[in-house]
Wavefront OBJ file of the C-alpha trace (Angstrom):
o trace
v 0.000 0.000 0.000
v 1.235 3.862 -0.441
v 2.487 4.896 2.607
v 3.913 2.027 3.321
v 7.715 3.411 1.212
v 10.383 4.070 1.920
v 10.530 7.811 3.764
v 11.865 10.808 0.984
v 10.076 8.343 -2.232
v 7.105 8.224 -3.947
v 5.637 5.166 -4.111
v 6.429 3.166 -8.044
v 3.610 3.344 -10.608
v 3.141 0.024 -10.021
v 1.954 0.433 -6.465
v -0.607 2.649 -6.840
v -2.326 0.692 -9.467
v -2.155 -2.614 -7.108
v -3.730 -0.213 -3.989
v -6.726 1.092 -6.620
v -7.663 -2.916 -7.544
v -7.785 -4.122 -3.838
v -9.780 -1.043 -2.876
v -12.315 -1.879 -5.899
v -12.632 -5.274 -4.806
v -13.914 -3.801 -1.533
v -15.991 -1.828 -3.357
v -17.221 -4.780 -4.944
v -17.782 -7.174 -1.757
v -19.725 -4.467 -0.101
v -22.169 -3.986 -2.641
v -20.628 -0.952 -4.632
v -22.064 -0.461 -8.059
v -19.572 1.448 -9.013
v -16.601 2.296 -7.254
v -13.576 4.928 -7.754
v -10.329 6.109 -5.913
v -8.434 8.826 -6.581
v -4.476 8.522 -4.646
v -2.765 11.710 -4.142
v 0.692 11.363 -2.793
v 2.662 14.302 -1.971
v 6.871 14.841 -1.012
v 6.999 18.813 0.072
v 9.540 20.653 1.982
v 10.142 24.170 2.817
v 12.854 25.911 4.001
v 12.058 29.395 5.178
v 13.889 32.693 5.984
v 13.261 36.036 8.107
v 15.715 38.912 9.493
v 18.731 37.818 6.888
v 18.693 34.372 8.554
v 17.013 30.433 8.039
v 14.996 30.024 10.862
v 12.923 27.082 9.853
v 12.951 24.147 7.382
v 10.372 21.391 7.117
v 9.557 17.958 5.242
v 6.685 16.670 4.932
v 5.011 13.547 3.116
v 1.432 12.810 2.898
v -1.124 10.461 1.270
v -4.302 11.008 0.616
v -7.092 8.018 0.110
v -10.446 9.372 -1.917
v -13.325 6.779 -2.232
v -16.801 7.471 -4.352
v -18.832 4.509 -4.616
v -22.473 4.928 -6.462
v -25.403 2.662 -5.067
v -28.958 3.002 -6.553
v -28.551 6.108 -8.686
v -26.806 7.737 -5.340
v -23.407 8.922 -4.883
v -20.997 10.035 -2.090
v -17.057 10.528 -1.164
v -15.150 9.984 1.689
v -11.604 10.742 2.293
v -9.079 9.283 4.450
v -4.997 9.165 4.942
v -4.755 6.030 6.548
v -4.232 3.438 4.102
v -4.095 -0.257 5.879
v -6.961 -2.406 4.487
v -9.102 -2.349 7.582
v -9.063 1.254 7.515
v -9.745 1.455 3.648
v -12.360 -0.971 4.245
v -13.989 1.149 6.500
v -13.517 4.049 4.438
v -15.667 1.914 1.406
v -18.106 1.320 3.703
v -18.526 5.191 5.057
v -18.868 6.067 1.770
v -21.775 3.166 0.792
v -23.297 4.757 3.904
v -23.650 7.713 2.687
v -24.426 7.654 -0.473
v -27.444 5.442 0.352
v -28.305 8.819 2.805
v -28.222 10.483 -0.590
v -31.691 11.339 -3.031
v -31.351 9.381 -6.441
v -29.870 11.792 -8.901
v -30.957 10.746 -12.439
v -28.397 13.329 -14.146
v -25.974 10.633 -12.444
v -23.739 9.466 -15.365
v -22.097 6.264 -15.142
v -18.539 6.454 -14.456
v -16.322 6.758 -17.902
v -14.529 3.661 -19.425
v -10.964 3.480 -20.124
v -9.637 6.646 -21.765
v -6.836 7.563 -24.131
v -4.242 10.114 -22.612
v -1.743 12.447 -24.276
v 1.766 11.922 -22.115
v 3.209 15.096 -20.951
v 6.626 14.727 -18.351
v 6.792 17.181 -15.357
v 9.143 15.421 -13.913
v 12.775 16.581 -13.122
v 15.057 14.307 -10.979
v 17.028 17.114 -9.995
v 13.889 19.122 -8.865
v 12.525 15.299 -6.727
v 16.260 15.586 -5.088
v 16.576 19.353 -4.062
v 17.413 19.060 -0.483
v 17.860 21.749 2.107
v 21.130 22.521 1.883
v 21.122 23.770 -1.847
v 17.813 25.467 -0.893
v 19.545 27.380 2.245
v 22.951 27.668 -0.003
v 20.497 29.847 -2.332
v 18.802 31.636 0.439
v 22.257 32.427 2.184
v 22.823 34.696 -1.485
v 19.604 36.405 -0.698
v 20.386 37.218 2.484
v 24.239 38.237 1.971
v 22.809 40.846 -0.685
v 20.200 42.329 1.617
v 23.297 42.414 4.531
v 25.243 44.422 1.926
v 22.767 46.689 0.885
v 21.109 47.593 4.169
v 17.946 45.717 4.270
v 16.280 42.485 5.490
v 15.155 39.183 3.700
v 12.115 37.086 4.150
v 10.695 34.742 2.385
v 10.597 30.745 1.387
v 12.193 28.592 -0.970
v 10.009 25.342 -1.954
v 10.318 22.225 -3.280
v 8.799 18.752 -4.157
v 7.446 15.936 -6.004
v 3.637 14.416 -6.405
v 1.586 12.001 -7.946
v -2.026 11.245 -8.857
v -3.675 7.910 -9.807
v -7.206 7.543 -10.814
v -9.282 4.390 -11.291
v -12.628 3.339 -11.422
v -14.791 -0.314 -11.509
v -15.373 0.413 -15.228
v -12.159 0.057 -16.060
v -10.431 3.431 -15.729
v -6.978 3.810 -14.723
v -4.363 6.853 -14.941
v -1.268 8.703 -13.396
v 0.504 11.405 -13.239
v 3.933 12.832 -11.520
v 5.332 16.004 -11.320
v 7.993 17.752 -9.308
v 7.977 21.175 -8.118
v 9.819 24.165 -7.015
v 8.631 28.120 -5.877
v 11.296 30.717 -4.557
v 9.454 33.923 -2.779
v 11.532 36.989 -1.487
v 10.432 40.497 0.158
v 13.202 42.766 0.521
v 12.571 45.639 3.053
v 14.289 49.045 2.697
v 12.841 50.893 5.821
v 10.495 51.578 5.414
v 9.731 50.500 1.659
v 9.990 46.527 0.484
v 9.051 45.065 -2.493
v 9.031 41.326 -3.614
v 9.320 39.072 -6.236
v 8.390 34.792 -7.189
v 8.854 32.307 -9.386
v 7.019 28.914 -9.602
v 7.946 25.982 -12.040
v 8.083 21.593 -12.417
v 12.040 22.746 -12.593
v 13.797 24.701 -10.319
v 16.664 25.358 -13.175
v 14.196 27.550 -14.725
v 14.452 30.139 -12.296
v 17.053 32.414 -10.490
v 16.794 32.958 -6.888
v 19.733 35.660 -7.232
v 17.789 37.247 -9.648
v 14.561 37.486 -7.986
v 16.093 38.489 -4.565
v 18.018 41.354 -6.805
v 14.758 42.175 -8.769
v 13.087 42.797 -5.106
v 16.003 44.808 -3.613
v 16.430 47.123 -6.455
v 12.796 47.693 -6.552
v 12.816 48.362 -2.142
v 15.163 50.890 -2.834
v 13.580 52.720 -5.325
v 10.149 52.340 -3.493
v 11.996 55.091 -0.860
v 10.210 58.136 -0.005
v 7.081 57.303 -2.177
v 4.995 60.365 -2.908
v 0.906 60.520 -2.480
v -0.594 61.315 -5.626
v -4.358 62.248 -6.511
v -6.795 58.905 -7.333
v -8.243 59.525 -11.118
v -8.207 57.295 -13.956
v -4.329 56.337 -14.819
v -2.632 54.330 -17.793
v -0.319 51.643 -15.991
v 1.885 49.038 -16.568
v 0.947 45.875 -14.764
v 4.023 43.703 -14.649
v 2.558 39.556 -14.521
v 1.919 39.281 -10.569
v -0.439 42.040 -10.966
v -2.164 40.581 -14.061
v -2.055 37.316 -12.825
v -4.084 38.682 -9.678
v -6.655 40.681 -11.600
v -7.537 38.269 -14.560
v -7.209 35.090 -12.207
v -10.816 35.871 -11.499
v -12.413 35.305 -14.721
v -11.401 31.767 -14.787
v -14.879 30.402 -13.377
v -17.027 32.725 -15.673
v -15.936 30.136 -18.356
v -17.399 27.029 -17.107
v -20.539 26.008 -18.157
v -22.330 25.220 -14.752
v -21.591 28.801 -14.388
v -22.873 30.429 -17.504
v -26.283 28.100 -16.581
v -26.399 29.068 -13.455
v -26.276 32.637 -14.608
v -23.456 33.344 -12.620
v -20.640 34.166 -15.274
v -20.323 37.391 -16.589
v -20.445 35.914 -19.560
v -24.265 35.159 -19.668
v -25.492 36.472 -22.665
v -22.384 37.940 -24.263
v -21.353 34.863 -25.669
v -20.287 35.547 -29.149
v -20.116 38.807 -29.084
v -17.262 41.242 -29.002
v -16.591 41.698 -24.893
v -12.860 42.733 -24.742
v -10.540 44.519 -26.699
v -9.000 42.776 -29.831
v -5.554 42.060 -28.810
v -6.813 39.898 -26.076
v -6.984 35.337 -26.625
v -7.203 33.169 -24.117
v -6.817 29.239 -24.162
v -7.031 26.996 -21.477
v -4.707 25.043 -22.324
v -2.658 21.842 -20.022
v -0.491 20.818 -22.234
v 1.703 24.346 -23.051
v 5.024 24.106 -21.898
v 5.033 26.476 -19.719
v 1.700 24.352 -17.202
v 1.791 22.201 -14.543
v -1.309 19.621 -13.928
v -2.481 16.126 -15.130
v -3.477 15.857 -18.160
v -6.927 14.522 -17.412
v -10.021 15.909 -14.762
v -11.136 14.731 -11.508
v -13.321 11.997 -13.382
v -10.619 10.826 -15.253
v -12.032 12.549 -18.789
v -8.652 13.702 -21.014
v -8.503 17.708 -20.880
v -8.794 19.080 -24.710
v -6.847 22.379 -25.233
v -9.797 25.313 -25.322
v -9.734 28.073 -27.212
v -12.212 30.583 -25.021
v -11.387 34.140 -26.288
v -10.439 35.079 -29.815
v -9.372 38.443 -30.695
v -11.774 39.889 -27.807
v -14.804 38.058 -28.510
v -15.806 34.411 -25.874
v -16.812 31.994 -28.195
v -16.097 28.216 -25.929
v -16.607 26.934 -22.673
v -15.279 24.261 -21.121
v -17.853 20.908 -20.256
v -17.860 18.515 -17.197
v -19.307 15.198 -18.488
v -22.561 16.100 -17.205
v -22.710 19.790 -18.356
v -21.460 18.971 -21.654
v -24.856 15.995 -21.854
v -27.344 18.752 -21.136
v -26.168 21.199 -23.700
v -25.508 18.309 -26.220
v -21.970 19.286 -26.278
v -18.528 16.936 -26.159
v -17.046 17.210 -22.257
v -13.561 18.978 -22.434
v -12.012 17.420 -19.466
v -12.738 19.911 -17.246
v -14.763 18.376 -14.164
v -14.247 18.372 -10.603
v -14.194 15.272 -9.058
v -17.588 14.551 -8.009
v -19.637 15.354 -6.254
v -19.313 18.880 -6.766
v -22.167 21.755 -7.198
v -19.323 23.691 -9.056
v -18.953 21.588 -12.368
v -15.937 22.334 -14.002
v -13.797 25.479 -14.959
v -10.334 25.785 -16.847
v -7.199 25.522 -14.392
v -4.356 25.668 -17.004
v -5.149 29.828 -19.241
v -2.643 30.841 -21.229
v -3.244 34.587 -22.269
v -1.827 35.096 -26.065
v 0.597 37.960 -25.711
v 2.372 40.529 -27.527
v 6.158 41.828 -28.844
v 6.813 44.324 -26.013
v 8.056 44.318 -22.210
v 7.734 45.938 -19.380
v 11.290 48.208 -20.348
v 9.329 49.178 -22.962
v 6.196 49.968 -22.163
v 7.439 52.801 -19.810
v 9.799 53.805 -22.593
v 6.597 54.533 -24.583
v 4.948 56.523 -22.195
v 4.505 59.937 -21.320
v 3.288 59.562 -17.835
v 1.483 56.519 -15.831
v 2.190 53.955 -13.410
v 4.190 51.037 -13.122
v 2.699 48.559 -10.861
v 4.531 45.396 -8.991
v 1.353 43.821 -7.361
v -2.023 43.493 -6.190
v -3.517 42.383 -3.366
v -6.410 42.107 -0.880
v -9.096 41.521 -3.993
v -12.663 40.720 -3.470
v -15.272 41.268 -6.138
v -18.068 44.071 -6.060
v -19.772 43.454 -9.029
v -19.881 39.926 -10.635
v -21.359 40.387 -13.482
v -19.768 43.750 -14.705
v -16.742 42.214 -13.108
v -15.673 44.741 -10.800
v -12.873 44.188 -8.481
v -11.490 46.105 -5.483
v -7.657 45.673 -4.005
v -4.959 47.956 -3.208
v -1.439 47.575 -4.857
v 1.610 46.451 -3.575
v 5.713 46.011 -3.009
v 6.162 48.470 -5.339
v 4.197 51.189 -7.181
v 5.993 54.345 -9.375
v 5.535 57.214 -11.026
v 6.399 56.863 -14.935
v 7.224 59.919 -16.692
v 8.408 61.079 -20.496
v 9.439 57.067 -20.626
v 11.276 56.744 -17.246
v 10.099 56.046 -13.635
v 11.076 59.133 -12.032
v 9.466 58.279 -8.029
v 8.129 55.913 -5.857
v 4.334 56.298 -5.396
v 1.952 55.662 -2.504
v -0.226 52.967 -2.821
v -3.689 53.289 -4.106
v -7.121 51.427 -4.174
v -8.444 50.326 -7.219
v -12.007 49.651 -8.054
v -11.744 48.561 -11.884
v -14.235 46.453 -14.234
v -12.101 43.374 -16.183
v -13.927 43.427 -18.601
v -13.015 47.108 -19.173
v -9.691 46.664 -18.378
v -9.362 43.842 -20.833
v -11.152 46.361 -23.719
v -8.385 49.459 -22.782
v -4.993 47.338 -23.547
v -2.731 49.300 -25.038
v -0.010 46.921 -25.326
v 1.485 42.888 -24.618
v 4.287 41.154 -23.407
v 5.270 38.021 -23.542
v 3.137 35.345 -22.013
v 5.181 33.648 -19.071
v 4.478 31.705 -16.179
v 3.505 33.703 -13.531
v 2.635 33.318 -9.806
v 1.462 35.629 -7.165
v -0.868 35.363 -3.881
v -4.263 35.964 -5.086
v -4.538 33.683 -8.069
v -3.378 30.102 -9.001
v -0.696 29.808 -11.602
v -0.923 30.961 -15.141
v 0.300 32.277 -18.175
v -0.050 35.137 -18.703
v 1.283 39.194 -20.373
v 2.670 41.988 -19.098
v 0.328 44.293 -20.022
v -0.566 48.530 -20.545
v -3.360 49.677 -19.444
v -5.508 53.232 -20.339
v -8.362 54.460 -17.722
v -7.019 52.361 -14.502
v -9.625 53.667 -12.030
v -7.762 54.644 -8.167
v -10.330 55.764 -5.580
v -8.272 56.631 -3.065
v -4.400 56.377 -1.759
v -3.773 54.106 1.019
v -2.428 54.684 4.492
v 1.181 52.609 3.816
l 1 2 3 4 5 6 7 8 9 10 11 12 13 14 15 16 17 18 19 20 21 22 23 24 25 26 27 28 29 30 31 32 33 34 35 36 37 38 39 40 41 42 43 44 45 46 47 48 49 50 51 52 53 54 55 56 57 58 59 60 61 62 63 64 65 66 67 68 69 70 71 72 73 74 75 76 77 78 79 80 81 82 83 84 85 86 87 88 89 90 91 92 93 94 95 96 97 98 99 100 101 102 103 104 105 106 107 108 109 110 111 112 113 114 115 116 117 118 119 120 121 122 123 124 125 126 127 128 129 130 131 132 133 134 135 136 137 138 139 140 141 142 143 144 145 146 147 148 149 150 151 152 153 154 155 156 157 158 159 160 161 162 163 164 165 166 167 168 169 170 171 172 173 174 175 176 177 178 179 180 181 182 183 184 185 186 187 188 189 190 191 192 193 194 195 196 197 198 199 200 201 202 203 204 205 206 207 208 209 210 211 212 213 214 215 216 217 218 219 220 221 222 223 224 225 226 227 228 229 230 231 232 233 234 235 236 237 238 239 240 241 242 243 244 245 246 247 248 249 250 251 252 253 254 255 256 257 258 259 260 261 262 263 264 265 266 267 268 269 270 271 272 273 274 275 276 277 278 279 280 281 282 283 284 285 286 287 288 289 290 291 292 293 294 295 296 297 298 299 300 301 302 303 304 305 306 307 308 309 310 311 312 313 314 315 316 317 318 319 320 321 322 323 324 325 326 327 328 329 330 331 332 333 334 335 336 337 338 339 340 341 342 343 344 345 346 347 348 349 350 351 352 353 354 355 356 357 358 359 360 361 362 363 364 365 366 367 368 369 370 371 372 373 374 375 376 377 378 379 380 381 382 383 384 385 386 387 388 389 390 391 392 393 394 395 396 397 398 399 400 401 402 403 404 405 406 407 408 409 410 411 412 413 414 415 416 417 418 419 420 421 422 423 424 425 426 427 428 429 430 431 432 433 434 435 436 437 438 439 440 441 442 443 444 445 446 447 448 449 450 451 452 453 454 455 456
């Protein structure tokens, strides 16, 4: 059984498929109709850092155990991380329980057959082998530049490996692996900081150095910020800040949603919504994506286009969604049950040829902005957002940041600020706080609406 390995490995392939058999044989011998488990096996550890110094590093290795049986037209999950075969037993058994506690459902759809599954490999050894010592040797750089330039270092530096296995009584079965690696730094110049993160299956592909210079040049600069007026402003929004605002479109695209009337997307289908420059995909298998390549029912995820040149044309289908509009699922589901449906989990916004360099090269006065944060929704269907920006907002002026500025408050419609692009950069994988992980553009901005400056 998983769990059962060696400590610091995942279990082998093999393994997991064994454990998913013998728990849908006691699916079987209980009275299961249908039965399906879904392993999730995780390897994570942490090493974090505060006032120039490691204070902490952890390890940590988990397995988790999910169980759906169906009885009768009725359906219900139970969860467990104990993974000896009484206590799996029992876990089978909770779940018959419940599910016969359930109403029938007849929009139940039997659970899928075997599928076909385009490979992708997320997978790097040297990632699954990190251990703390090159973690805190990278961390140490961080620190010695914020010792030689006056300021303090915080932050974490991440890393680990996972897998998923999925199989059902019909004759399902799938994995996936993937390692993983994030690097977060705040630099504080008293009394400015900024910050900077990367995220990525490969910790090659990113520079702690780098990002721990990126957030002290950027503390420094943030000095002796100036208040300045709320109005409508153009701005540059490096990723983070993107990545924060657009993150919360992606449920509008799902099609429980747009049912449900709960998408700002209801009714505007088709039609020309945001400005022209703007595509978005959701799509798993781009290089630059983590995920399995399949949903939580095992369906394989199809690449999506949803935008084209401004104007929503797709969703994306659960298996049940996708029978009541007569459409093909796309491999989007949650694993059920779920009241949400589905939604997209891997957009890639299409980009452009500039950068950040030159968007403030190319303008006569406006803000460049680090970060967002503290975003809640106002109204959903106009999709209006309010937050406050973050670790680092400046004054941009005939093509060069001239000052630090005060942060503001923002109350701003996506959709509008989706139609007012002015310019692209380069799609890249981007992470943040507010939002999960995507690809996305820098990207210019007319008609930013600030209500107010902030008190920091």
């Amino acid at each position: 059984m998983p769990g059962n390995t060696k400590a610091g490995a995942l279990s082998a392939p093999g393994e997991l498929k064994k454990t998913i058999r013998a728990i849908l044989r006691l699916g079987q011998a209980a009275g299961a109709d249908q039965t399906e488990v879904q392993l999730d096996e995780t390897l994570d550890a942490l090493t974090r850092f505060a006032n120039n110094a490691v204070h902490q590093n952890v390890a940590e290795q988990g397995l988790s155990v999910s169980i759906r049986t169906v009885v009768d037209g009725r359906t219900a999950r139970v969860t467990t991380n104990r993974s000896d075969e009484d206590s799996l037993r029992q876990a089978v058994q909770s779940s018959l329980e419940l599910a016969h506690s359930q109403p029938n459902d007849p929009r139940l759809l039997p659970m899928p057959g075997p599928q076909r599954y385009r490979q992708v490999r997320r997978f790097a050894p040297g990632t699954a082998a990190l251990g703390p010592e090159a973690r805190a040797r990278a961390v140490k750089r961080a620190c010695d530049l914020a010792v030689r330039r006056g300021q303090v270092a915080a932050g974490i530096f991440s890393s680990g490996q996972s897998q998923l296995a999925l199989g059902n009584s019909r004759g399902l079965f799938t994995a996936y692996r993937q390692t993983h690696a994030e690097f977060s730094v705040t630099m504080q110049d008293d009394p400015a900081a900024s910050w900077a993160k990367a995220n990525a299956p490969d910790a090659d592909r990113f520079d702690p150095q780098e990002l721990a210079v990126r957030a002290s040049d950027k503390a420094r600069l943030a000095k002796d910020a100036k208040e300045l007026p709320p109005g409508k402003y153009t701005v540059i929004l490096e990723p983070a800040a993107v990545l924060d605002l657009v993150g919360f479109l992606f449920y509008d695209f799902a099609a429980t949603a747009l049912e449900d009337q709960r998408s700002c997307l209801t009714r505007r289908m088709g039609k020309p919504l945001f400005g022209k420059a703007i595509s978005i995909v959701d799509d798993v298998y781009h290089p630059l994506q983590l995920g399995a390549p399949f949903d939580g029912e095992g369906v394989p995820r199809q690449r999506v286009s949803l935008v084209e040149q401004g104007v929503p044309g797709n969703l994306v289908y659960s298996r049940a969604s996708a029978k009541k509009a007569g459409k093909r699922p796309t491999g989007h589901g949650f694993a059920l049950p779920s009241e949400y449906g589905e939604a997209p989990v891997n957009l890639v916004f299409g980009g452009g040829g500039s950068s950040v360099e030159r968007m403030v090269a190319e303008t006569d006065r406006g803000l460049l902005v680090t970060r967002v944060w503290y975003i809640r929704e106002v109204d959903p269907y106009e999709k209006i957002m309010t937050g406050m920006t973050r670790d680092g907002l400046f004054l941009v002026e005939k093509g060069r940041v001239t000052s630090a500025v005060r942060n503001f408050r923002f109350n701003q419609s996506l959709i509008e600020l989706l139609r007012n692009v002015e310019a692209l950069g380069r799609p890249a994988r981007t992470t943040a706080e507010e939002a999960f992980e995507m690809v996305v553009p820098a990207m210019k901005v007319h008609s930013f609406q600030f209500t107010e400056p902030t008190k920091f």
